[in-house]
N, C-alpha and C positions, 0 to 999 in steps of 0.2 A: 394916766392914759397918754400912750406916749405916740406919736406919728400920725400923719394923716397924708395919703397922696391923692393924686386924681382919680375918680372916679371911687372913692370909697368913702363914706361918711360915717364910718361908726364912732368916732369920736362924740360926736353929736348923738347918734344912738345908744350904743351903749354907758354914754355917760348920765346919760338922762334917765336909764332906764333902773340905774342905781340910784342916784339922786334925786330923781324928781327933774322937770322942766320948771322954764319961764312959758307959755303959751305963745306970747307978744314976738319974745326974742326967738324962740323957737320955730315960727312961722318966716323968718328969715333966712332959715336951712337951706342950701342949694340944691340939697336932695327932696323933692314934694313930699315922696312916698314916705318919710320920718317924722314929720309932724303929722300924717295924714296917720299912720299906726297909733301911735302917740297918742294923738285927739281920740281914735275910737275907744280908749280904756275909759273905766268910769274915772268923773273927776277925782282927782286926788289921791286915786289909787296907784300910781307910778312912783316905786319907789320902792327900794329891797331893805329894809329895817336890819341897823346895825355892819354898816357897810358904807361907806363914801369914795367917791371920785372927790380926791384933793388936790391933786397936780395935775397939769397937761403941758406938755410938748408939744407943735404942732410942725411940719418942717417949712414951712413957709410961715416966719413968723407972724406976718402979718393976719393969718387966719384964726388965731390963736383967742385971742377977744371974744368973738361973734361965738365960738364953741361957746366957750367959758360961761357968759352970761345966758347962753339958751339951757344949757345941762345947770347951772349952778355951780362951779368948780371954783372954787376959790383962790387957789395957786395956778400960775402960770409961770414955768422956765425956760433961761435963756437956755438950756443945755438937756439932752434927755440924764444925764450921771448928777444932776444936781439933785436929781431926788432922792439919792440913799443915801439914806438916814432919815428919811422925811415918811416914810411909803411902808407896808406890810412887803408889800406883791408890785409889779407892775403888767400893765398888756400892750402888748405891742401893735399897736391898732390897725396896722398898713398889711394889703394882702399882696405884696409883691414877693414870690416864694425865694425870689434869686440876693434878697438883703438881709432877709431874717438874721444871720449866725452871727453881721457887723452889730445890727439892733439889739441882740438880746446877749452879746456876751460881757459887756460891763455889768450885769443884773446878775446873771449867774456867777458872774466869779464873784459877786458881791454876796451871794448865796439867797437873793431873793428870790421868791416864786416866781415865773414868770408865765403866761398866758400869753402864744404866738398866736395872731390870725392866717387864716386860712391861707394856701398851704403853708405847712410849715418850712418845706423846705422844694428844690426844685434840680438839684444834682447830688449824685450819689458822695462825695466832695461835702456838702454842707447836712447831709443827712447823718453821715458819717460823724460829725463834729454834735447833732443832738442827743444823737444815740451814745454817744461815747461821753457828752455832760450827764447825762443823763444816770447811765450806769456808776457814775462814780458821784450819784447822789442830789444831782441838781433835780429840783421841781419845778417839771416842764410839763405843760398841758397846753395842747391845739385841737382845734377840730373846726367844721364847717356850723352854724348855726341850726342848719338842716339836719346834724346826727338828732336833734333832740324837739324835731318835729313836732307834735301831736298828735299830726293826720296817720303815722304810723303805729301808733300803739296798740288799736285793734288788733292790726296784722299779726305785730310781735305778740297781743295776746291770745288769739287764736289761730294761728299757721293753718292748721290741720284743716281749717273751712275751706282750702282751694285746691286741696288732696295733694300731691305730691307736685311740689312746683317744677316749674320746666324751663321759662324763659322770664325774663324780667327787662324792662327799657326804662330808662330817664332821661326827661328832658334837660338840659340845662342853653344858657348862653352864653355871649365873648369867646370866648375858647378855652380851650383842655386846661391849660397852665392855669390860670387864674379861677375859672369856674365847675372845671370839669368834677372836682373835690366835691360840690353841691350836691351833685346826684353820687357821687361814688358813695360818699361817708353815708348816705339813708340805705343803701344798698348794700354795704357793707356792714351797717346793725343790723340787715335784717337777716342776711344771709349766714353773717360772722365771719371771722379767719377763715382762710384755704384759698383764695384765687389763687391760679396756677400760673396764667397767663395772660398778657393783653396786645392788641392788634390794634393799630389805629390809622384808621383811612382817613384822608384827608386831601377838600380840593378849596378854593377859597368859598369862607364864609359859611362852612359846615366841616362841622367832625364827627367820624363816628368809634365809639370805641367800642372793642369787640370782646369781652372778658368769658372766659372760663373759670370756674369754679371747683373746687374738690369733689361738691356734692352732687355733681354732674349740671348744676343749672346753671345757662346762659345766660348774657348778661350783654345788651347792646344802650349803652349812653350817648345819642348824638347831642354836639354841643354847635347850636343853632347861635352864629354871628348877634344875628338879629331875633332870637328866639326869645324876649320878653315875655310875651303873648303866651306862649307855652312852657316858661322855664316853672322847674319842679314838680312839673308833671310825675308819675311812676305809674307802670301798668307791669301787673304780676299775673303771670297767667299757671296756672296748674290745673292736675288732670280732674278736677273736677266743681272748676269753676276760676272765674278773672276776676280782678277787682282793678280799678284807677284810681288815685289817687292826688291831688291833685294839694301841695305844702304849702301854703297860701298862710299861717297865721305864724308870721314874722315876728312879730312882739312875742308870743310865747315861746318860742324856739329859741331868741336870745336872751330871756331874760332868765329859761332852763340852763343854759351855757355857761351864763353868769353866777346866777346860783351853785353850777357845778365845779364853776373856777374858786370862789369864795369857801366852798366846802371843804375846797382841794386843799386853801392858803390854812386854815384852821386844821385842815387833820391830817394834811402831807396825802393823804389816798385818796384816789381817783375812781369813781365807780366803775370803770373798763381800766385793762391793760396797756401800758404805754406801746405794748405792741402792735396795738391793733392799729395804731397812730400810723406806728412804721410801716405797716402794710399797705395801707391805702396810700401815703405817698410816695414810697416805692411804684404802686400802681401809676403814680402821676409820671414821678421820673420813666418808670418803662413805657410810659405809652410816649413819653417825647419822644424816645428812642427809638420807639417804631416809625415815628413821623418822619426822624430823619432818616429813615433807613427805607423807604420806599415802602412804609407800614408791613414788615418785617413782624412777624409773630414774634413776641420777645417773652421767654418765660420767666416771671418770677424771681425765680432763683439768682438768675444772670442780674441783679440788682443785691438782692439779700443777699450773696455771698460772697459782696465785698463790704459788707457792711460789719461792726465789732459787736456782734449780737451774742 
């Protein structure tokens, strides 16, 4: 488990979530909402059998402890490259999309698996560099927590109940770069491959992005500064009938994630296409581009085709 920056604690999360917690030490998290998921599982059931978090990183060494004994980790390094030789896989824990390709290229040219958190990348410049480890064999898996919800399965298992969809919204918050992935990637399983295009307006302290789809259905994600209160909301509306949604059970979404990353280290495949990856943060990088651009409609393409696909 490699990185941790401000404002992201999955070190703590998903380290525990593999291994099991300390309760004691784990109630000393900086983040409430992690022991508070945590504590709701039955006792003693946190834990993925046949898998451990052994090493951690953290970039402020001094943090590095207080993880360590709340998840159970038993290695801590002075260096994130001290681990191979030591490691199956590593994940890169930190959701800042503009450092990814520094974090994750000693692992890949090492030829370990590697698992980026959310986004993976954040210019066409560093996407360019996954896509292209990628095609020449590197095993690379990202995604948001929220592709592998719960609250959407129904959906995905009955579509046809809301007749022919037409417009779709998600909540999320902080902003497009770091969170806007949350709502895109539930949206984009539910939808699948084809956005065309996206538009992103923007005044302080709200975004709203404007997505087109192949299959004709709309697609508006605002990302609310301060939208805790409502983040991961989704309202799907079709011609004959709406549903909301509302992704709320955290621990099972990463602990699917997890399980999907471990599956990945064991059999090299991934149950989706690394394409679908590329698509949704293309999505990301195009809608920066709109932002800068006086939110300029930007199509699709005008990203993908400079990419080595």
């Amino acid at each position: 488990m490699l990185g941790m920056i401000p404002g992201n604690g999955h070190p703590y999360s998903w380290s525990a979530i593999v291994n099991g917690f300390d309760p004691a030490a784990m109630a000393e998290c900086p983040y409430p909402v992690i022991p508070k998921y945590l504590g709701a599982q039955p006792a003693g059931q946190v834990r993925i059998p046949g898998a451990q978090v052994t090493h951690l990183w953290t970039d402020v060494p001094q943090e590095a402890a207080a993880v360590a004994r709340a998840a159970l980790i038993p290695h801590i390094v002075a260096r994130p490259e001290d681990v191979i030789g030591q490691v199956d896989a590593v994940l890169i824990s930190t959701d800042d999309g503009f450092g990814h390709v520094r974090r994750a290229r000693p692992f890949v040219e090492a030829g370990l698996p590697v698992f980026v958190d959310k986004p993976l990348a954040l210019s066409v410049e560093d996407l360019t560099t996954f896509v292209a480890w990628q095609k020449a064999g590197a095993r690379i898996l990202s995604s948001s927590g929220l592709r592998y919800a719960p609250e959407i399965e129904p959906l995905l298992a009955q579509p046809a109940n809301l007749g022919q969809w037409r417009w779709i919204s998600g909540v999320s918050c902080k902003n497009w770069e770091s969170y806007g992935i949350h709502v895109l990637e539930p949206v984009h399983r539910l939808l699948g491959p084809g956005f065309t295009s996206i538009r992103l307006e923007s005044r302080p302290g709200l975004e709203v992005a404007h997505l087109q789809h192949e299959s004709g259905v709309q697609v508006s994600l605002p990302v609310i500064a301060d939208g805790g209160a409502t983040f991961g909301t989704l309202h799907v509306c079709g011609t004959a009938g709406q549903v909301t949604l509302r992704l709320a059970d955290t621990y099972t979404a990463f602990r699917r994630q997890l399980l999907e990353f471990i599956a990945f280290v064991r059999t090299g495949t991934a149950s989706y296409p690394f394409a679908h990856t590329v698509e949704v943060v293309a999505l990301l990088i195009a809608g920066l581009r709109s932002r800068a651009e006086d939110s300029r409609r930007v199509p699709l393409s005008e990203i993908t085709n400079l990419l080595p696909l």
